[in-house]
N, C-alpha and C positions, 0 to 999 in steps of 0.2 A: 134748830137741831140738825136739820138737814147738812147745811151749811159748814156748821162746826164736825161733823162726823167725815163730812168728802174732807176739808183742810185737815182731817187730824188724819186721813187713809193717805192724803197726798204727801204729809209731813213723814207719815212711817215707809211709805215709797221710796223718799228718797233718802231717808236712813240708812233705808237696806241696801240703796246701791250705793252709796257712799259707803258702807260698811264693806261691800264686795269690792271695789275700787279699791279700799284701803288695804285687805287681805290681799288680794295680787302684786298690790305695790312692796308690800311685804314680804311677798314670798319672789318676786326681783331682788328683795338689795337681801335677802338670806344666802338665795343662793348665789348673789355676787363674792359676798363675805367668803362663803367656801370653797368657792373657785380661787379667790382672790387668795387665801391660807393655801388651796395646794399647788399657787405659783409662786408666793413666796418661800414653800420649803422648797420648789422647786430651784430658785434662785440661789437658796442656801447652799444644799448638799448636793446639786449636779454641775450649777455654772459656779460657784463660787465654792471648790474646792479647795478643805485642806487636807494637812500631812496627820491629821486625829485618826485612831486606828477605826478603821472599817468604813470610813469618807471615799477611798480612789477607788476602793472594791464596788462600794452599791454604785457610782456612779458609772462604776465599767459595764456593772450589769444591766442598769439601766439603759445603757446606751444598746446594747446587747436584746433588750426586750420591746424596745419602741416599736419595730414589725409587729413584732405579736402585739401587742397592746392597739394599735390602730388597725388592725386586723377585725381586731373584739370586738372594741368599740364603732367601727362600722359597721359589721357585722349588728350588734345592736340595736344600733340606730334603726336603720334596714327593720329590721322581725319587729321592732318598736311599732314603728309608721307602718306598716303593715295590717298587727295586731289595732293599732288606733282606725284605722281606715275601716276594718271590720267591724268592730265594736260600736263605729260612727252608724256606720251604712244599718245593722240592726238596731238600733236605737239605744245602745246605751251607753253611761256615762264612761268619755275616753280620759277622765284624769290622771287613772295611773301607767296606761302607756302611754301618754302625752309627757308626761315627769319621767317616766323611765327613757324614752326617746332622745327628750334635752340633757340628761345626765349622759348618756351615752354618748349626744351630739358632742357635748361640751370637753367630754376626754377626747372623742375625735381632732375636735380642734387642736387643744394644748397638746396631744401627742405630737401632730402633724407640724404644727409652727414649733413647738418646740424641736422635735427632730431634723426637720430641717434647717430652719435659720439659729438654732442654740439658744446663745446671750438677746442675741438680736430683739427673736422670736419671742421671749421671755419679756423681754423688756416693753415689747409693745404689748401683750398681753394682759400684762399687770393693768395698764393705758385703758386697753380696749376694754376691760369685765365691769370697772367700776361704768364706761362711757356707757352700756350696753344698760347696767342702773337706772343712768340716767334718761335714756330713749324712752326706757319703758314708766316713769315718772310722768315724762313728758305725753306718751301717748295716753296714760290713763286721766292724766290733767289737764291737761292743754287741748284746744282743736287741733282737728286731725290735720287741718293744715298745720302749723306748726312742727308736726311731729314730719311729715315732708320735709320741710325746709330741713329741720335740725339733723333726717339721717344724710340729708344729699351734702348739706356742708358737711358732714362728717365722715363721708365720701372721698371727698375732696381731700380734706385732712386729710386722712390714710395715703392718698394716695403724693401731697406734696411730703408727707414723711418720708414714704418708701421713695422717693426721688432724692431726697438729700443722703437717706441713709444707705442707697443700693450700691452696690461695687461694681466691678467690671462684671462679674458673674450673674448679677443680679438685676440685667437691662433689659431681659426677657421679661422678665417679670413685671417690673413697672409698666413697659409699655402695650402687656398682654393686661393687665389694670387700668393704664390709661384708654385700651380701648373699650374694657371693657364700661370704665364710665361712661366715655361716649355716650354708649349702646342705652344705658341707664337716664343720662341726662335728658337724650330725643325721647325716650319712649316714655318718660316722666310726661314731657310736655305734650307728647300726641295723645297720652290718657287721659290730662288733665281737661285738653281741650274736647274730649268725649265726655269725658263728664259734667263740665262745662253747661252740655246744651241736655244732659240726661238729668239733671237736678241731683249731681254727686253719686250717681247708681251705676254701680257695675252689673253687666247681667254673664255670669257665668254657668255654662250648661242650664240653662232655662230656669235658676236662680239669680236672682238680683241682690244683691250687696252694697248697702249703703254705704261707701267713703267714707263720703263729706257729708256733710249737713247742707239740703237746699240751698242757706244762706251764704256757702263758702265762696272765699274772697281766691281766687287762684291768681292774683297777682305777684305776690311774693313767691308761690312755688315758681314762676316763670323768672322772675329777676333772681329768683336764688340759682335756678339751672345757668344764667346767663353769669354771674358772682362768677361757682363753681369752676366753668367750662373756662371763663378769661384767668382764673387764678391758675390753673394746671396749666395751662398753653403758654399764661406768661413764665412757667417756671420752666415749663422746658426750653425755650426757647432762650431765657437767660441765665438760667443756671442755678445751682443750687444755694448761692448767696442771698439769692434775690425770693427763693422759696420758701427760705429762712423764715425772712419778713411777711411773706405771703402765709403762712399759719397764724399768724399772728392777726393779720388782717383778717381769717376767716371766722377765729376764734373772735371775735368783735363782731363779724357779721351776726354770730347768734345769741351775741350778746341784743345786741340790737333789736334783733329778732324776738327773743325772752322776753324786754323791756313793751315792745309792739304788742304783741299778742296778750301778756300781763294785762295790759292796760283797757284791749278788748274785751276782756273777762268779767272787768269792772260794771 
């Protein structure tokens, strides 16, 4: 009886974290779907104007309100994280400024790339909300290695896009990106190898934070930093023809990667 009652506590254990695993993955691809609905009307009635009565009006005014609106919603964000940090530090539950934070984060975004770069910003958006889905798929599925691997090549990604797709105006930027991956790539691997010899434990302000799992494997995270860092240097160095083919290659890396890990899981 013994026996049968621990198996049947251990069986409803992991029900309920599967249950909980499954509602957060849930509540990723809801609110991708409605990010996802207010870039495509964005797409509709601001970049993709017609001569239909009251079309070149909202879109004047819109352009007209983007200050304000990114104003807001930082402004938001901000008294969000704030109000969460509080609410954390007396102990209680930060759900609903954690949700109000990222809804506020998430107009920050779309304001700001959309304001700035337009069509452009729109177009990689649409790209980026459902990839963002998929991250968080992967970190509630996958080990936590994997979900390394898959945001640093998608790092990468971003950043051989923004090289094919930047103009003369726009070489600040890539390059103030490409360093900043650098910066991301080295300190990837100097963490890695910290945690490495700590059994996956980060210890922040006198709390410790489990990564990885003990048994994590951090070879991949190092050969993906190394993928990454040759795929971006081979594009700039030979252009955006060859950067082309270089997404394509990364996008395979994590195919590869999916395929590996998958088959870990087994």
């Amino acid at each position: 009886m013994d026996k049968e009652k621990r198996a049947a506590d251990k069986r409803a254990a992991r029900n309920h974290k599967e249950d909980i695993v499954l509602n957060r993955v849930l509540i990723w691809f809801g609110a991708a779907v409605v990010a996802e609905l207010v870039l495509l009307l964005l797409n509709r009635y601001y970049i993709n104007v017609t001569t239909a009565p009251g079309e070149i009006e909202f879109a004047g005014a819109l352009l007209k309100a983007w200050p304000v609106l990114i104003g807001v919603t930082a402004v938001g964000a901000a008294l969000c994280l704030f109000w969460s940090y509080f609410w954390a530090k007396g102990g209680k539950r930060i759900t609903l400024p954690a949700i109000l934070a990222g809804v506020f984060f998430v107009g920050l975004v779309i304001s700001v790339v959309t304001y700035r770069f337009y069509a452009t910003g729109v177009q990689f958006l649409c790209g980026a909300v459902p990839a963002a889905a998929v991250l968080a798929l992967v970190y509630y599925l996958y080990q936590h290695e994997f979900f390394a691997v898959t945001v640093l090549s998608a790092l990468g990604l971003v950043g051989l896009w923004l090289f094919r797709r930047a103009g003369g105006g726009h070489q600040t930027l890539v390059y103030a990106y490409v360093a900043v991956l650098a910066v991301i790539l080295v300190g990837t691997v100097l963490l890695c190898r910290s945690l490495s010899a700590k059994d996956g434990v980060l210890t922040l302000g006198g709390k410790k934070l489990q990564l990885f799992s003990r048994s994590a494997s951090y070879g991949m995270i190092y050969l993906t930093c190394a993928v990454v860092a040759v795929a971006v240097a081979a594009a700039l160095l030979l252009g955006t023809a060859v950067a082309y083919y270089l997404i394509f290659a990364l996008v395979a890396w994590i195919f590869i990667m999916a395929v590996y890990y998958t088959v870990k899981l087994m």
